[in-house]
BAFI-176784 format. One line per 3 residues: number of its first residue (from 0); for each residue x, y, z of C-alpha. Coordinates in Angstrom, 3 decimals, m for minus. Each point is the difference from the previous one (the first is absolute). Layout:
NUM	X:Y:Z; ... $
***
This chain:
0	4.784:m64.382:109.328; m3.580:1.600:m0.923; m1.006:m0.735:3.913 $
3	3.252:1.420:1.229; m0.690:3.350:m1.585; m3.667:0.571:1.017 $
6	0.800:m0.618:3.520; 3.164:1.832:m0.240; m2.104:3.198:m1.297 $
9	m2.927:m0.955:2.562; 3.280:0.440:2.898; 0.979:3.337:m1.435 $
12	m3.264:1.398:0.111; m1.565:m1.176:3.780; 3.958:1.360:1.080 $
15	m0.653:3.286:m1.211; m3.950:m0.031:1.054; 1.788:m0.619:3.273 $
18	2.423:2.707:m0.178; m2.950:2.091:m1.061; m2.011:m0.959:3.227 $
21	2.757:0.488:2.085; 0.834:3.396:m1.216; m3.484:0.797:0.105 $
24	m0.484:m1.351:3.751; 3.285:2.411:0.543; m1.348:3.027:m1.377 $
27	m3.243:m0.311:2.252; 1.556:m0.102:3.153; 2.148:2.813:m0.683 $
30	m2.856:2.263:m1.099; m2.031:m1.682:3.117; 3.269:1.409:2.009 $
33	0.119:3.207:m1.312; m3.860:0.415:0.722; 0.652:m0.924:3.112 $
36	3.307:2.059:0.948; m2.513:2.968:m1.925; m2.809:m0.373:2.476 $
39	1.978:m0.218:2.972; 1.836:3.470:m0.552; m0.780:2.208:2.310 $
42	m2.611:2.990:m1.973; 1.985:3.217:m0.335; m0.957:3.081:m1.608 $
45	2.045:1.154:m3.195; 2.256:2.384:1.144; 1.798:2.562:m2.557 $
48	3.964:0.160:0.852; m0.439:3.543:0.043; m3.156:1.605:m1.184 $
51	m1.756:2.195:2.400; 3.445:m0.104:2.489; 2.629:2.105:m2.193 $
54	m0.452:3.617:m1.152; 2.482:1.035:m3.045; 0.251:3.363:0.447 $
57	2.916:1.017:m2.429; m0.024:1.476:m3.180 $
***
């Protein structure tokens, strides 16, 4: 029964340093994507919606 127990725990533990790896493998390509999908926008300059193109003239 002593056995059964320490390899149960030992199973609990490698499945969720597995999950852990997984997620972390996950989480790297989506940042690597993001870079990616970042780098391959086209470079525009800010532009302010209206700033510098309207005049409120009213009082």
């Amino acid at each position: 029964m002593e056995l059964n127990s320490i390899m149960n725990t030992q199973l609990l533990e490698l499945q969720q340093t597995v999950q852990m790896s997984v997620l972390q493998n996950a989480m790297n390509m989506e940042t690597t994507s993001a870079v990616q999908l970042l780098e391959q926008m086209p470079e525009q300059p800010a532009v302010h919606p209206y700033k510098g193109s309207v005049i409120d003239i009213q009082a």
